[in-house]
VEXDO-488901 format. One record per residue: residue number from 0; y, x, z of N, C-alpha, C in turn. Coordinates in nm, 2 decimals. Each point is the difference from the previous one (the first is absolute). Layout:
<rs>
{NUM; {Y; X; Z}; {Y; X; Z}; {Y; X; Z}}
...
</rs>
This chain:
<rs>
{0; {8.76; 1.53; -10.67}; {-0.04; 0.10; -0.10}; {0.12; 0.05; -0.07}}
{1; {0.02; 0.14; -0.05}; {0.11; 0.05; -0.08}; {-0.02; -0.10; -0.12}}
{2; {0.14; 0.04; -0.01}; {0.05; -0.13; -0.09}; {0.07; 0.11; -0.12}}
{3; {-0.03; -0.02; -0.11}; {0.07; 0.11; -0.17}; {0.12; -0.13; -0.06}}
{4; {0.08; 0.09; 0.03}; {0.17; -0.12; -0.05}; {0.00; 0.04; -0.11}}
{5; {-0.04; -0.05; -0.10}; {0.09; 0.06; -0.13}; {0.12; -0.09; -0.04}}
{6; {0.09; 0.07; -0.08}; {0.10; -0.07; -0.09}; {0.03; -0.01; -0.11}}
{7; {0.07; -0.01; -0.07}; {0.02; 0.04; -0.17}; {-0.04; -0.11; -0.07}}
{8; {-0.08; -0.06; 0.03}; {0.00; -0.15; -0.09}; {0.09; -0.06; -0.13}}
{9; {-0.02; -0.05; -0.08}; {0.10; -0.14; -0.08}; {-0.05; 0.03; -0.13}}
{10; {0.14; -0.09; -0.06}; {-0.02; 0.03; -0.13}; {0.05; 0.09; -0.05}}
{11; {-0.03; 0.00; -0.14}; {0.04; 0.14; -0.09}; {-0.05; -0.07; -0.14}}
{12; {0.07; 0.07; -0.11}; {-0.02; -0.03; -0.17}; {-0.04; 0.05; -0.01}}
{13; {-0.12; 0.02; -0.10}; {-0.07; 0.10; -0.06}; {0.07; 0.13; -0.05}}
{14; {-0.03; 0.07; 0.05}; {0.07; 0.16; -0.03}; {0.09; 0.01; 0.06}}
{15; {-0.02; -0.04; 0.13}; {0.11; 0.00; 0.09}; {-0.10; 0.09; 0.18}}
{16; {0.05; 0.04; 0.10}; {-0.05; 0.06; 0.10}; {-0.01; -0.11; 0.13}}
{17; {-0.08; 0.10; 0.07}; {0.03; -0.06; 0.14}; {-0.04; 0.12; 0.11}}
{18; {-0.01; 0.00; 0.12}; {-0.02; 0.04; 0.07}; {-0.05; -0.07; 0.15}}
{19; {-0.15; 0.04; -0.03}; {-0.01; -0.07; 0.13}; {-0.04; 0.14; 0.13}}
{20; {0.03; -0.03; 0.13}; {-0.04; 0.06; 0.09}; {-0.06; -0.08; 0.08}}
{21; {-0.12; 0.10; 0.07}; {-0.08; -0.01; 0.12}; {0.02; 0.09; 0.15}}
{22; {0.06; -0.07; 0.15}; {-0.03; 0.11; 0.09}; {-0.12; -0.02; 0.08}}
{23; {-0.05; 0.10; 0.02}; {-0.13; -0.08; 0.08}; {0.01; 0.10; 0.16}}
{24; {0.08; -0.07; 0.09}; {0.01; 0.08; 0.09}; {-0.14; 0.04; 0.11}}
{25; {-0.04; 0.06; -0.07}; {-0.15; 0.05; 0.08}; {-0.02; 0.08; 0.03}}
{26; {-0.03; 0.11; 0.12}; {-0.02; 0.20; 0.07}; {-0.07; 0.04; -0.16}}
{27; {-0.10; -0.11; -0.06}; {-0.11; 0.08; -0.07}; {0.04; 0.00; -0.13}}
{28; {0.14; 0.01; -0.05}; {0.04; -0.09; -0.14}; {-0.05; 0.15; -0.10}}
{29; {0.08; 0.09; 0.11}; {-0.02; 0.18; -0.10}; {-0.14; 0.04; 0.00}}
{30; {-0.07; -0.08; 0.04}; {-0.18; 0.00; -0.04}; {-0.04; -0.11; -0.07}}
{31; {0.08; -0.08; -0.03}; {-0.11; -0.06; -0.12}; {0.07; -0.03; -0.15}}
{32; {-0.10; -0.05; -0.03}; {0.02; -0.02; -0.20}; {0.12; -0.12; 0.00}}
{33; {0.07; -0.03; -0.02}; {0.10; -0.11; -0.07}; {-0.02; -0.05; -0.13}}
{34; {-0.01; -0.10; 0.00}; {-0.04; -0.02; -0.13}; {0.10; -0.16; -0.05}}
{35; {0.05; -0.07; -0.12}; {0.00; -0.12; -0.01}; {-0.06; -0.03; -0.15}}
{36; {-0.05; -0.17; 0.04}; {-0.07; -0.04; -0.01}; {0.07; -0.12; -0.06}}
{37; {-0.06; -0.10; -0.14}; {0.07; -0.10; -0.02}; {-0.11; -0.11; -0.02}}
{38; {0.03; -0.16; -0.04}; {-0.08; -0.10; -0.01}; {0.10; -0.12; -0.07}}
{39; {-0.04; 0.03; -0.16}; {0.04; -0.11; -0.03}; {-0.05; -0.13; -0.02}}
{40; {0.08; -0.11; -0.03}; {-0.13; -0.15; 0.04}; {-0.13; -0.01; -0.08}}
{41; {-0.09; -0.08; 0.04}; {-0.10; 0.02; -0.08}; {-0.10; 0.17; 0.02}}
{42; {0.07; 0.09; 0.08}; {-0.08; 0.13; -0.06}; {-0.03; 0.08; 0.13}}
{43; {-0.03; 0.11; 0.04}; {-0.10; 0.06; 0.09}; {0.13; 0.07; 0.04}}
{44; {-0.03; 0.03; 0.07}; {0.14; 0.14; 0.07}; {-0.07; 0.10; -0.08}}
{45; {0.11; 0.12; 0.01}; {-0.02; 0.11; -0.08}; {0.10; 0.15; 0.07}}
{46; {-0.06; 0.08; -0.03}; {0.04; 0.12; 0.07}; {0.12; 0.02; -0.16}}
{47; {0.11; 0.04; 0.09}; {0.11; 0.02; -0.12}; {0.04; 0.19; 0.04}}
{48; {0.02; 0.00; 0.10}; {0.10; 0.14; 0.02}; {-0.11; 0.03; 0.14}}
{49; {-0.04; 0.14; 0.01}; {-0.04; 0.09; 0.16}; {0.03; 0.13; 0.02}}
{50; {0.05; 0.03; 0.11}; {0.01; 0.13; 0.02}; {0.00; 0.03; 0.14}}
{51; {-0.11; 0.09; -0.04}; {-0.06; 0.05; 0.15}; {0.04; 0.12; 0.10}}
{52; {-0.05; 0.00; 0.10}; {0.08; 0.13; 0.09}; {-0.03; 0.16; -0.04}}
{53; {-0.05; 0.00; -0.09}; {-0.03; 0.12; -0.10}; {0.09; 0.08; -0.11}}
{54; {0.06; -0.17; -0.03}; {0.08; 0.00; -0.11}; {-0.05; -0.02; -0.15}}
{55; {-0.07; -0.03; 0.03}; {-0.10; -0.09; -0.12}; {0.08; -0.13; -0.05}}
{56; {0.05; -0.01; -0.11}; {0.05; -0.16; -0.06}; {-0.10; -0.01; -0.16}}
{57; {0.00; -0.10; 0.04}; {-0.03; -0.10; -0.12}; {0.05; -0.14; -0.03}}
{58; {-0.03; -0.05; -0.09}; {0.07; -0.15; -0.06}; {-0.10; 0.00; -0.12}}
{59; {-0.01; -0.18; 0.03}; {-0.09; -0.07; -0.09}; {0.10; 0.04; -0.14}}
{60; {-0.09; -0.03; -0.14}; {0.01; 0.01; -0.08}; {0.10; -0.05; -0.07}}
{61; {0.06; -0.11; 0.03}; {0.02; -0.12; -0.08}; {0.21; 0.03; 0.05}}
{62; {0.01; 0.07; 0.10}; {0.14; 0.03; 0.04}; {-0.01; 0.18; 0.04}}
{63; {-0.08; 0.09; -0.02}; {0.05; 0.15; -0.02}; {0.08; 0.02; -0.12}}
{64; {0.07; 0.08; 0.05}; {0.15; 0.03; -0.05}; {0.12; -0.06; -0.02}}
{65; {-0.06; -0.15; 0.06}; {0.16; -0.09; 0.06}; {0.01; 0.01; 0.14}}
{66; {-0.12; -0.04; 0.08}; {-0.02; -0.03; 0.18}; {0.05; 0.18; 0.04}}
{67; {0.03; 0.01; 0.13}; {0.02; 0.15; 0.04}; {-0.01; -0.04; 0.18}}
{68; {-0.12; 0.05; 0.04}; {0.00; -0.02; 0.15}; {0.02; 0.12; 0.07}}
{69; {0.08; -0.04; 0.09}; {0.04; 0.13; 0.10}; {0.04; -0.02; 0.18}}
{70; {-0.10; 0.09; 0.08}; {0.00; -0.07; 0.11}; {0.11; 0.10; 0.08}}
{71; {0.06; 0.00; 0.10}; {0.09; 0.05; 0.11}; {-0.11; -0.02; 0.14}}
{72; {-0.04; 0.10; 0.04}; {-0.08; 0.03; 0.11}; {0.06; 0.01; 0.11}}
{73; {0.15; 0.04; -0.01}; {0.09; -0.02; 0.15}; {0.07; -0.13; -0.01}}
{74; {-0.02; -0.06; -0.08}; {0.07; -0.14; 0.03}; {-0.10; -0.08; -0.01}}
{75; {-0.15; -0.02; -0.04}; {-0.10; -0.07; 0.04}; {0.03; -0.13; -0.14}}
{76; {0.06; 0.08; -0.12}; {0.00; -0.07; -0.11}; {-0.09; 0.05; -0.14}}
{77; {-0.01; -0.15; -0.04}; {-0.05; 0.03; -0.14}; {0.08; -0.10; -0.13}}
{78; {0.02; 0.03; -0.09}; {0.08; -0.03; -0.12}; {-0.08; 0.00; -0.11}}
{79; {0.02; -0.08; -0.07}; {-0.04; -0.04; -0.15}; {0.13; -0.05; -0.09}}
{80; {0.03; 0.14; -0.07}; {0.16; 0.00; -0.10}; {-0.13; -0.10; -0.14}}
{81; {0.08; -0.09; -0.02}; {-0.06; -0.04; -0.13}; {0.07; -0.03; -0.10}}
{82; {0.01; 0.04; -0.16}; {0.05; 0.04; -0.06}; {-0.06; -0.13; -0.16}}
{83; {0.10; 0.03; -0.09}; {-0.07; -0.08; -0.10}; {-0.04; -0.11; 0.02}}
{84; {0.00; -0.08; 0.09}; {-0.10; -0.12; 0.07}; {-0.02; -0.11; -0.13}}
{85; {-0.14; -0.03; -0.01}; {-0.04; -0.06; -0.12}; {-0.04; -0.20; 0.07}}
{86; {0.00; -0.13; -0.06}; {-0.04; -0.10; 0.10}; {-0.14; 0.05; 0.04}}
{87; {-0.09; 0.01; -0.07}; {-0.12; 0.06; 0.06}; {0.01; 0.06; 0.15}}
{88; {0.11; 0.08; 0.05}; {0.01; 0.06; 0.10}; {0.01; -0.14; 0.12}}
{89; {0.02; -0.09; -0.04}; {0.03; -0.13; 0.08}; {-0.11; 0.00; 0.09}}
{90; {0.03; -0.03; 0.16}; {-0.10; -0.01; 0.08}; {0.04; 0.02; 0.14}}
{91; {-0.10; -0.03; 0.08}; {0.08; 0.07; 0.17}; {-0.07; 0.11; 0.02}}
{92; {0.06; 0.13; 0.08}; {0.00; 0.17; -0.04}; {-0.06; -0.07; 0.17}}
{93; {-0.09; 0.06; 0.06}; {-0.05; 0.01; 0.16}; {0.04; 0.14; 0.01}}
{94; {0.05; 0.10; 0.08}; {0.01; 0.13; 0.06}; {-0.16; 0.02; 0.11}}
{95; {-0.04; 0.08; -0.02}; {-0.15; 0.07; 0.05}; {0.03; 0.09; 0.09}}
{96; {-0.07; 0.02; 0.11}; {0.01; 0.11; 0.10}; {-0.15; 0.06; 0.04}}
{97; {-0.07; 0.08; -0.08}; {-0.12; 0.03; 0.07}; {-0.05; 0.15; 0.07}}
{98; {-0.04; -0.01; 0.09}; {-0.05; 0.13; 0.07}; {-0.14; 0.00; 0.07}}
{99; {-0.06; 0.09; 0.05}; {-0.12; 0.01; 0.06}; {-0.03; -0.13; 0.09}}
{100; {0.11; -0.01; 0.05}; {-0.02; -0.11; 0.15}; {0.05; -0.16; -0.04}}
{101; {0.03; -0.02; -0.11}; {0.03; -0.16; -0.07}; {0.10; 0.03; -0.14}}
{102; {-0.04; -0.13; -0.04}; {0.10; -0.05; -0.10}; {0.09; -0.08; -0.02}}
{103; {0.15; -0.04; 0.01}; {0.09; -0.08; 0.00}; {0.05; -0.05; -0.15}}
{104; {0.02; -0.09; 0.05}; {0.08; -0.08; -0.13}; {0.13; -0.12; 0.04}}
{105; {0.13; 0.05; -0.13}; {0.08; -0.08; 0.03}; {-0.02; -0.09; -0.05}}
{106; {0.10; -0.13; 0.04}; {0.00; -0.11; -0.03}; {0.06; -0.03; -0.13}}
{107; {0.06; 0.08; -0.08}; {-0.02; -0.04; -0.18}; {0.11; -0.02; -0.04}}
{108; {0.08; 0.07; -0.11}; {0.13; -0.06; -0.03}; {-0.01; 0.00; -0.15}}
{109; {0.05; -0.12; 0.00}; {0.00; -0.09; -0.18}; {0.05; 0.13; -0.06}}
{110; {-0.04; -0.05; -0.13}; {0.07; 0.10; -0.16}; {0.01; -0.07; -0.08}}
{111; {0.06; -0.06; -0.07}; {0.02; -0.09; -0.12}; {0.12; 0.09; -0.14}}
{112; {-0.09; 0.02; -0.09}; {0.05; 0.04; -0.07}; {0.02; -0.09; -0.15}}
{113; {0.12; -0.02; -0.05}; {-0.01; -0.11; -0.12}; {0.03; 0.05; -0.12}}
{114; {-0.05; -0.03; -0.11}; {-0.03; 0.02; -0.11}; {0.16; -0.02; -0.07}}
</rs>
């Protein structure tokens, strides 16, 4: 099964950045939505950043106007610049791949942010 690498992971101080990236080398990547997605312990996953083959973006409530997602359609990437990072933001980010024909998910990269 395709496999979504992302990177960008660690730590960071509060009010401090990160950057994580996702490639999802797939023919169908310039047709579908990209989205990431986080789960901190104790709590439900949650849609944080999407943007679709339209050009539609959105971001959950809780990080619009720090999170900034932006995908590269010839390089079969997607990026989440994150900005201001609060501990709240603490959690593992999964990278999303979805299109007509399936849905992928990466395998998760830590975020620990400290107070």
């Amino acid at each position: 099964q395709v496999q979504l690498v992302e990177s960008g992971g660690g730590f960071a101080q509060a009010g401090g950045s990160l950057r994580l990236s996702c490639v999802a080398p797939r023919p169908t990547f310039s047709l579908s939505t990209m989205s990431w997605f986080r789960q901190a312990p104790g709590k439900q996953r949650e849609l944080v950043a999407f943007g679709t083959v339209g050009g539609t973006i959105d971001y959950l409530t809780a990080v619009r106007g720090r999170f900034t997602i932006s995908r590269d359609d010839a390089q079969n990437t997607v990026n989440l610049q994150m900005n201001s990072l609060k501990p709240e933001d603490t959690a593992v980010y999964y990278c999303n791949s979805s299109s007509v024909q399936d849905t992928v998910w990466g395998q998760g990269t830590q975020v620990t942010v400290s107070s």
